[in-house]
C-alpha positions in Angstrom: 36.0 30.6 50.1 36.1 29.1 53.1 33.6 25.8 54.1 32.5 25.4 57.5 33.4 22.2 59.2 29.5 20.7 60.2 29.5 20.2 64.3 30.4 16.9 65.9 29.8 16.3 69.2 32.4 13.9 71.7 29.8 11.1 71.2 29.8 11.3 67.7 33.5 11.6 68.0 34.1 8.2 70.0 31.4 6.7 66.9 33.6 7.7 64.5 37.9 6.9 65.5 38.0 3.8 63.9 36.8 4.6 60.9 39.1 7.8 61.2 42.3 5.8 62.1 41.3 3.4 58.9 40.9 6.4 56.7 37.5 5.2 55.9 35.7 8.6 56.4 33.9 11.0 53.6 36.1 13.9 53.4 33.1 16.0 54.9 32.9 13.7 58.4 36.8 13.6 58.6 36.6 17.5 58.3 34.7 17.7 61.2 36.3 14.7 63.2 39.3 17.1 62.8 37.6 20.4 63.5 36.5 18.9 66.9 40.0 17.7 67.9 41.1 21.5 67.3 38.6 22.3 70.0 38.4 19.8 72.2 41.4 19.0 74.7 39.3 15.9 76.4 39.3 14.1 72.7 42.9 14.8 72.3 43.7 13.2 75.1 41.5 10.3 74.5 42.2 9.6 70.9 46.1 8.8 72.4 44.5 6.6 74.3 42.7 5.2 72.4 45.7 4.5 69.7 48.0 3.7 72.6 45.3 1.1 74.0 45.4 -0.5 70.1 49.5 -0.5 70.3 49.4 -2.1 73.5 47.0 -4.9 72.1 49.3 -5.5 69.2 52.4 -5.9 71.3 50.1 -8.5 73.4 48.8 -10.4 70.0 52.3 -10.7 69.1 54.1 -11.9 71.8 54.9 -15.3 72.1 52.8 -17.6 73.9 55.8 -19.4 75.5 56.9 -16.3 76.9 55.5 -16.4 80.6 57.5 -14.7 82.9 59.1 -16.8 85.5 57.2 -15.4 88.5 53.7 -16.0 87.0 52.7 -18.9 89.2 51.9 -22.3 87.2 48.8 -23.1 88.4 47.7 -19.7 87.1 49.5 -20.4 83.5 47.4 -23.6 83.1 43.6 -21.7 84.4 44.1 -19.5 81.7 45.3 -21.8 78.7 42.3 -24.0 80.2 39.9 -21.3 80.1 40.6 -20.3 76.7 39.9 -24.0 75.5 36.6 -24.6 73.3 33.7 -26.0 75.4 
């Protein structure tokens, strides 16, 4: 016997990817996070994205700080270290 998938719409589909990248769904929600990527090209696309957006950040966390490429201007270099000072 087959069980229907409940209905998610794209809303509740951007609410719930990063709980469905962490694995943190019910088995019921993930069910239909999944039945809703089978129908929906627009949250395809945006769920690669969205995981290429998180790749990109971690590549940026873990660069090293000392690795400034030599055409950024100086004066720029020290605005943003400054800015990211606490008050």
């Amino acid at each position: 016997m087959r069980v229907e998938s409940p209905i998610m719409t794209c809303q509740e589909f951007t609410d719930f990817i990063a709980d469905y990248l962490s694995g943190d769904l019910s088995a019921e929600v993930r069910r239909a996070f999944e039945h809703h990527l089978d129908l929906c090209p627009n949250c395809v696309n945006y769920i690669a994205s969205y995981k290429a957006a998180i790749e990109l950040g971690r590549g940026a966390l873990s660069a090293d700080e000392t690795d400034v490429p030599p055409d950024v201007p100086e004066d720029l270099v020290r605005a943003i270290l400054d800015s990211r000072k606490p008050s």
